[in-house]
C-alpha positions as a LaTeX table, in Angstrom:
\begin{tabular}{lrrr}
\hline
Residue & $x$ (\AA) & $y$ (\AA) & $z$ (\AA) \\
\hline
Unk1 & $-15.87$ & $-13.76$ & 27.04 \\
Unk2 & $-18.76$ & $-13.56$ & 29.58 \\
Unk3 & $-20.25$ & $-17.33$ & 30.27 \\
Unk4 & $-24.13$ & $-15.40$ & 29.41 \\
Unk5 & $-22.49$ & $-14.69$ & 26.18 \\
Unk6 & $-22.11$ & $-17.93$ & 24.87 \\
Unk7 & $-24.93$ & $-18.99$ & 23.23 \\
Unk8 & $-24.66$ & $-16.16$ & 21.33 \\
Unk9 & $-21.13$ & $-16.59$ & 19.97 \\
Unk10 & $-21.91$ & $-19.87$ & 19.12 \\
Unk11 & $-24.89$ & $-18.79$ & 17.26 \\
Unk12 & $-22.58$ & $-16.07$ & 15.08 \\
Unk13 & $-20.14$ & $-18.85$ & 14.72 \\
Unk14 & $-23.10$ & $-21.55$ & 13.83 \\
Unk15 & $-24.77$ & $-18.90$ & 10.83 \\
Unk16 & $-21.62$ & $-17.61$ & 9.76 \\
Unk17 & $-20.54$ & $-21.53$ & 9.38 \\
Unk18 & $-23.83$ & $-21.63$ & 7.20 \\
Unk19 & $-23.28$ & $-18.09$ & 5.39 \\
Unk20 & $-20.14$ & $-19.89$ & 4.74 \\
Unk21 & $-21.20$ & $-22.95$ & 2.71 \\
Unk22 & $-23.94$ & $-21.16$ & 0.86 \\
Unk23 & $-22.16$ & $-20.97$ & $-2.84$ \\
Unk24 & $-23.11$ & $-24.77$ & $-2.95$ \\
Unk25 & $-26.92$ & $-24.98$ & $-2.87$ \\
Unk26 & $-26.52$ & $-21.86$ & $-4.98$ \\
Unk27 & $-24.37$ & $-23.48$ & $-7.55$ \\
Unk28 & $-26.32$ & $-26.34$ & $-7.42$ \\
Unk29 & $-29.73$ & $-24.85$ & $-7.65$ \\
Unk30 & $-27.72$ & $-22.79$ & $-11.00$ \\
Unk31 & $-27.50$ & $-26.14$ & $-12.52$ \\
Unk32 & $-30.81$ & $-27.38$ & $-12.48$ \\
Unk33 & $-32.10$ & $-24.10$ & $-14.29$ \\
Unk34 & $-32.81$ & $-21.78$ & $-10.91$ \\
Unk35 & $-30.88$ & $-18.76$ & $-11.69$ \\
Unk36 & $-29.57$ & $-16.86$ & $-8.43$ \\
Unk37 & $-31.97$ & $-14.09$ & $-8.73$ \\
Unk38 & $-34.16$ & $-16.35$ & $-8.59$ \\
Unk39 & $-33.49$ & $-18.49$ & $-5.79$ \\
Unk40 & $-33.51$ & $-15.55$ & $-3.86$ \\
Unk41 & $-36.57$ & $-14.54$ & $-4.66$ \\
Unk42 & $-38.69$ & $-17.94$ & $-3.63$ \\
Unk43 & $-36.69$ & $-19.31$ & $-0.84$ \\
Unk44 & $-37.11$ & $-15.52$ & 1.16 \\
Unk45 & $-40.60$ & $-15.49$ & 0.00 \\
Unk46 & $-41.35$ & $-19.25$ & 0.89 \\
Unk47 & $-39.75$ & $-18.34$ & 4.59 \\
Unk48 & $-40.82$ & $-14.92$ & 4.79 \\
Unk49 & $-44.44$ & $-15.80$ & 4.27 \\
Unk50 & $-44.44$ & $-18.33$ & 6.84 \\
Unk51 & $-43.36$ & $-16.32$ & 9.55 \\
Unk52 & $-45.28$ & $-13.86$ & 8.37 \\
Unk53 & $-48.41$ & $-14.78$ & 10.05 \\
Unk54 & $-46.95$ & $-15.43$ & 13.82 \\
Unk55 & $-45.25$ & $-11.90$ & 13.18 \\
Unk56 & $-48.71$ & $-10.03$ & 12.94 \\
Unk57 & $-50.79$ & $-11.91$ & 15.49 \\
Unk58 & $-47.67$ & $-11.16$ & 17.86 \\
Unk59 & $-47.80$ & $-7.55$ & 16.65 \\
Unk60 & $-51.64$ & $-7.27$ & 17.42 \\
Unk61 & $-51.06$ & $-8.37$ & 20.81 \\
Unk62 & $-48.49$ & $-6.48$ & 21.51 \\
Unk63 & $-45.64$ & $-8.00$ & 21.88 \\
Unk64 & $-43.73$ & $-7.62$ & 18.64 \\
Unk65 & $-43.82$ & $-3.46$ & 18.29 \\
Unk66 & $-42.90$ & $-2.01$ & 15.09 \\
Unk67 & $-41.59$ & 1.44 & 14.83 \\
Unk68 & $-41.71$ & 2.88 & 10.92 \\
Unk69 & $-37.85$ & 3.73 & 10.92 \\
Unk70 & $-36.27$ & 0.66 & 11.96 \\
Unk71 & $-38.42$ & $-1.09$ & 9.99 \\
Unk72 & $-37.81$ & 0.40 & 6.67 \\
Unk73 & $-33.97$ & 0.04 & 7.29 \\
Unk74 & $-34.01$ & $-3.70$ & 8.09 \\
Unk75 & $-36.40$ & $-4.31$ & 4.73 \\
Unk76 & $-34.60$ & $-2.26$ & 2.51 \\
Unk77 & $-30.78$ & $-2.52$ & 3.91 \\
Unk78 & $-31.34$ & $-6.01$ & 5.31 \\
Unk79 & $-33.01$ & $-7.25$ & 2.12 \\
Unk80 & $-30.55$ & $-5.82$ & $-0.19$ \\
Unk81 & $-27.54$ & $-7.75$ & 2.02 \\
Unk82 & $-28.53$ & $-11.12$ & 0.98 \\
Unk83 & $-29.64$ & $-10.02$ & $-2.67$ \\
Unk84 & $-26.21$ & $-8.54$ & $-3.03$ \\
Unk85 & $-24.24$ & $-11.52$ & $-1.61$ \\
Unk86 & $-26.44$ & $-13.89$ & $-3.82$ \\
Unk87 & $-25.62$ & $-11.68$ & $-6.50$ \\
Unk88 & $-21.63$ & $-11.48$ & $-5.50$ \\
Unk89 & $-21.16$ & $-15.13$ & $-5.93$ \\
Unk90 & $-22.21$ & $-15.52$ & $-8.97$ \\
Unk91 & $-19.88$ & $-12.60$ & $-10.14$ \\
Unk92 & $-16.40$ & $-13.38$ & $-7.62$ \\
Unk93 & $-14.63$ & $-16.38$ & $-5.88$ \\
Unk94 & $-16.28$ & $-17.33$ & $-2.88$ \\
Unk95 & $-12.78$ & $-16.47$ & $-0.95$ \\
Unk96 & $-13.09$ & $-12.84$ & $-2.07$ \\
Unk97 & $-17.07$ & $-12.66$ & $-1.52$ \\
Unk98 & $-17.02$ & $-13.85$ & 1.80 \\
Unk99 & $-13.78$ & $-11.59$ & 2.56 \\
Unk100 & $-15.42$ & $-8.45$ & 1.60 \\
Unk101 & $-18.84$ & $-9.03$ & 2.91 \\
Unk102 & $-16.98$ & $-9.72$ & 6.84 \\
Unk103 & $-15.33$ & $-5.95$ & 6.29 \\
Unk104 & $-19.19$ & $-5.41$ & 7.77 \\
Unk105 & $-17.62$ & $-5.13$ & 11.22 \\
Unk106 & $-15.66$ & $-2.37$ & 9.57 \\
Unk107 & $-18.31$ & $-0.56$ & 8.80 \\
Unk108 & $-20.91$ & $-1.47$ & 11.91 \\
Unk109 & $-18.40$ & 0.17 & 14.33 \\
Unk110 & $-17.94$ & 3.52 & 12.24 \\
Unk111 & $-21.52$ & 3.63 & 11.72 \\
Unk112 & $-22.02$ & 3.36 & 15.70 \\
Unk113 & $-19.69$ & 5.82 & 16.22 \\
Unk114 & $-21.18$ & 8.22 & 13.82 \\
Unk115 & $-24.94$ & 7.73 & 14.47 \\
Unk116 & $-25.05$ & 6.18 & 18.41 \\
Unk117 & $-21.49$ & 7.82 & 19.74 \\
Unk118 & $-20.39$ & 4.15 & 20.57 \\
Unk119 & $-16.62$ & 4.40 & 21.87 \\
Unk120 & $-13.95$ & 2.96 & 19.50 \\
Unk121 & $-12.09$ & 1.08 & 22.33 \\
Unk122 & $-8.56$ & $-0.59$ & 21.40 \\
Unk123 & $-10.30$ & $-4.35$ & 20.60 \\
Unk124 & $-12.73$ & $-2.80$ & 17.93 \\
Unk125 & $-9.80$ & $-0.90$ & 16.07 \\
Unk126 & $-7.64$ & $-3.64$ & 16.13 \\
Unk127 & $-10.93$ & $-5.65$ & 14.21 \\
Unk128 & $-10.71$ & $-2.51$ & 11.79 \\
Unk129 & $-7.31$ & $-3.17$ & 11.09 \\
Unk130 & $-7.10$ & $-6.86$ & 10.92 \\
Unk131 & $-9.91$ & $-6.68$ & 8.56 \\
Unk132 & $-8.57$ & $-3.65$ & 6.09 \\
Unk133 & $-5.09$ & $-5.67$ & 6.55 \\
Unk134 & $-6.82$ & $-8.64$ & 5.38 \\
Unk135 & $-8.79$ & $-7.05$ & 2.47 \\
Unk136 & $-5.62$ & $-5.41$ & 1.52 \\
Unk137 & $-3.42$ & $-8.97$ & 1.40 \\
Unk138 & $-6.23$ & $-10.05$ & $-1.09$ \\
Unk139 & $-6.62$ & $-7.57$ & $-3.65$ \\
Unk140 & $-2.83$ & $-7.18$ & $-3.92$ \\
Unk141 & $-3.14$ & $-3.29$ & $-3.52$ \\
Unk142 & 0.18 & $-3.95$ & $-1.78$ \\
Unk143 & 1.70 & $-3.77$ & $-5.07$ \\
Unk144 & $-0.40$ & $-2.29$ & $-7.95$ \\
Unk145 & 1.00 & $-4.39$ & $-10.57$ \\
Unk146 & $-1.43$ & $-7.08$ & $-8.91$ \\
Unk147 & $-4.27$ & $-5.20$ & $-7.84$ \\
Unk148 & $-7.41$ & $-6.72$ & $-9.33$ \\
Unk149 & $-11.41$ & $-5.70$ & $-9.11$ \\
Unk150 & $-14.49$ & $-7.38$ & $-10.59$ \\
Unk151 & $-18.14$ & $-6.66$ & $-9.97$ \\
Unk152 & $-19.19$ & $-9.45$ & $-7.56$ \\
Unk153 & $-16.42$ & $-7.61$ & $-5.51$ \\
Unk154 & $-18.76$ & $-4.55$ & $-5.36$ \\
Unk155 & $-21.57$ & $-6.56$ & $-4.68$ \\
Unk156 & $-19.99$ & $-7.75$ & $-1.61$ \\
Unk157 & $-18.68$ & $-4.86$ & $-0.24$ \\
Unk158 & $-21.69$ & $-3.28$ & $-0.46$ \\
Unk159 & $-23.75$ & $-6.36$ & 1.27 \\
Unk160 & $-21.29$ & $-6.38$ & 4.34 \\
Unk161 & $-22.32$ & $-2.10$ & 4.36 \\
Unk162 & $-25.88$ & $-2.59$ & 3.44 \\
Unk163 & $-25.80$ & $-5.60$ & 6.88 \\
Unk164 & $-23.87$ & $-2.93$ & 9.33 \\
Unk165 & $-26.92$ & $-0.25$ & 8.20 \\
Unk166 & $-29.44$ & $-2.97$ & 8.75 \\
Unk167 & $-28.17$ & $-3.27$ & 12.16 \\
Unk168 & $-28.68$ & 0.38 & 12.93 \\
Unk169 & $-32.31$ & $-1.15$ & 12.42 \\
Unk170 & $-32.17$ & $-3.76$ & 14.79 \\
Unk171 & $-30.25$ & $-2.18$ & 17.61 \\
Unk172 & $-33.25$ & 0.62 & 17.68 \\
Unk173 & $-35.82$ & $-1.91$ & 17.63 \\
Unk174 & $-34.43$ & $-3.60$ & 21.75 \\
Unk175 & $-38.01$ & $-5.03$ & 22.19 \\
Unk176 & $-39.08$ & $-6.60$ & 19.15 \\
Unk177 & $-38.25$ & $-10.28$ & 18.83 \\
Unk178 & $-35.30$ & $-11.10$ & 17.05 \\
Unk179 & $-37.38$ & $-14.10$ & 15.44 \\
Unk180 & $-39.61$ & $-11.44$ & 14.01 \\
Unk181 & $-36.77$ & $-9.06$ & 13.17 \\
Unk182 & $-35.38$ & $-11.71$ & 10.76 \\
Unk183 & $-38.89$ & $-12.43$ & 9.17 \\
Unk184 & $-39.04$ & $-8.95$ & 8.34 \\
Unk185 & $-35.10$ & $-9.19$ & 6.58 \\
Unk186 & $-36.52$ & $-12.00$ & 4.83 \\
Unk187 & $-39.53$ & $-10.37$ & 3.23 \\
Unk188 & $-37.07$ & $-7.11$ & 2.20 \\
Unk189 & $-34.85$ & $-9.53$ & 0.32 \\
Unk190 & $-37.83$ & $-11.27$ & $-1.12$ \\
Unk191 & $-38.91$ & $-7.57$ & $-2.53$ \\
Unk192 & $-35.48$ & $-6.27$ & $-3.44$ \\
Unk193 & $-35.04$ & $-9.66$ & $-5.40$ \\
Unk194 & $-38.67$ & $-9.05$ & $-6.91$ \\
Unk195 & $-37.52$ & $-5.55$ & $-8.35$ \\
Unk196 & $-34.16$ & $-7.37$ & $-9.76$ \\
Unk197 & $-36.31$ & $-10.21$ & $-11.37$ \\
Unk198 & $-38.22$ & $-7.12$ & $-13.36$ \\
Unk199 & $-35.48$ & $-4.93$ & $-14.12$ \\
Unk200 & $-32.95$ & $-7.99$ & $-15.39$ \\
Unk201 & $-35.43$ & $-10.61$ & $-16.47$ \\
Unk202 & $-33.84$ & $-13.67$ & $-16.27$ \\
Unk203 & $-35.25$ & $-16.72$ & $-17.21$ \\
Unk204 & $-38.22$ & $-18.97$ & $-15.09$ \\
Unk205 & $-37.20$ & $-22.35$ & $-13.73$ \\
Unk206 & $-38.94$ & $-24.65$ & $-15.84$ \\
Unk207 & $-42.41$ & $-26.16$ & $-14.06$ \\
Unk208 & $-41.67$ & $-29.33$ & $-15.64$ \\
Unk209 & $-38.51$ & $-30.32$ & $-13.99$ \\
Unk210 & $-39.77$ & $-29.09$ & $-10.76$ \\
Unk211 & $-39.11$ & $-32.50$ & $-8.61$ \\
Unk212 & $-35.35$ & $-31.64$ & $-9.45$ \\
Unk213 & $-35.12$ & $-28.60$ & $-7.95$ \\
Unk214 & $-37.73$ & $-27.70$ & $-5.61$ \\
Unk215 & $-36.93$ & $-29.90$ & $-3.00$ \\
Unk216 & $-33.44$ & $-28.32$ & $-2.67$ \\
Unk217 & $-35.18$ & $-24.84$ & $-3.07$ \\
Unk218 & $-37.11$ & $-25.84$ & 0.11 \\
Unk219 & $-34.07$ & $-27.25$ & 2.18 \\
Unk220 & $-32.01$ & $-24.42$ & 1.02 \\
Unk221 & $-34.53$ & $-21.85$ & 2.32 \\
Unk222 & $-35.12$ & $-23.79$ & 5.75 \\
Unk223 & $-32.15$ & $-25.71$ & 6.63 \\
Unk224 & $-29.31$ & $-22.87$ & 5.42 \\
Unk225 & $-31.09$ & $-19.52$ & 5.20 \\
Unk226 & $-33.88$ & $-19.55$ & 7.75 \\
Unk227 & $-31.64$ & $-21.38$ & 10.16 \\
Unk228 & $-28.45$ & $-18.98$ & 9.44 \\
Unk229 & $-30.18$ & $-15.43$ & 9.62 \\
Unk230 & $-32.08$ & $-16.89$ & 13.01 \\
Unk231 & $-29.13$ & $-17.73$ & 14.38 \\
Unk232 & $-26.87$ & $-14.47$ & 13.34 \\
Unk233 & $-29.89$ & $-12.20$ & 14.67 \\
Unk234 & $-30.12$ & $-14.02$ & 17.99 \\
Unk235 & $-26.28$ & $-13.13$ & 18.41 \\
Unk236 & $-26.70$ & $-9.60$ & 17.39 \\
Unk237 & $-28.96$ & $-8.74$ & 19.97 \\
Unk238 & $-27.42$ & $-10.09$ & 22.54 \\
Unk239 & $-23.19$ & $-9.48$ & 22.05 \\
Unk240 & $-22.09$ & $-5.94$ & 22.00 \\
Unk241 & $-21.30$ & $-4.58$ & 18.70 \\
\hline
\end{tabular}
């Protein structure tokens, strides 16, 4: 590892760490009456709006350009990542969500190899098989007899692909902040949770017990998911996929 790349490993090692731990605001949130849709949708609208504003007085200066391509693949594939992985805890074990969302590698390097011509040198396949080896060890499909599959395992597969597309976003976007690249993942996962909220319908959180919930909403959104897609983003665009 090059010494210029170590901010940036520790900032994939710091959001991951944060990725990591995010089943416990979740649950928590679950138990004062804030359903996981809906979490979702108000702590990525709460940040995304925020950010919103430096976003478009930096693109009206120029300094934050927006091409129409990369930008609908980080709102729809990057907002549909965390939906999904919200969605896949609240369906699998954390062990198994996390496992199947960090096959993403897996599926960044074919999709760079498909749609950029990036090499497949010795180190990335050995991440493809260390990863398949590890999915493999924890579905038991070693031996069929012990083989298992649930939905939150879909959902998780599918957020680790829907995060390697998204990336295919970010890598064609080399000049646009990576602060502002994340504020526009955040308002795609606010929308893609929107559409969930009026195709499923699940209940409000009540207004009335708002003290007991709203102030984790708010440290949830900064402190774990603002924080951890920052940090992932920075590391992204600056460590070779």
């Amino acid at each position: 590892m090059r010494q210029r790349e170590l901010p940036a490993v520790l900032a994939a090692l710091s959001g991951a760490c944060l990725w990591g731990i995010i089943w416990y605001p979740l649950n928590a949130l679950e138990a004062r009456g804030v359903s996981g849709l809906w979490t979702t949708f108000l702590s990525f609208t709460i940040i995304g709006v925020v950010f919103l504003g430096p976003v478009l007085i930096s693109w009206r200066r120029g300094n934050c350009p927006l091409s129409p391509l990369p930008l609908a693949l980080l709102l729809v594939f990057g907002g549909l990542t965390n939906l999904l992985f919200f969605l896949a805890l609240t369906e699998t074990s954390v062990v198994r969500a996390l496992m199947f969302f960090y096959l993403s590698p897996v599926w960044n390097l074919m999709l760079g190899r498909l749609t950029q011509g990036q090499p497949l040198t010795l180190r990335k396949l050995v991440v493809v098989g260390v990863g398949l080896a590890g999915a493999t060890i924890l579905l038991g499909a070693y031996d069929l007899a012990l083989f298992t599959w649930n939905r939150g395992d879909t959902f998780a597969l599918l957020s680790g692909l829907c995060f390697a597309i998204s990336i295919i976003g970010l890598q064609m976007s080399p000049m646009t902040p990576a602060w502002a690249l994340t504020s526009l993942h955040w308002l795609g996962t606010a929308f893609m949770a929107f559409l969930g909220l009026l195709i499923l319908r699940p209940d409000p959180p009540s207004l009335a017990t708002w003290p007991t919930w709203l102030p984790l909403l708010l440290l949830f959104a900064f402190a774990n998911q603002a924080t951890a897609s920052l940090c992932i983003l920075f590391a992204l665009t600056r460590l070779e996929s």
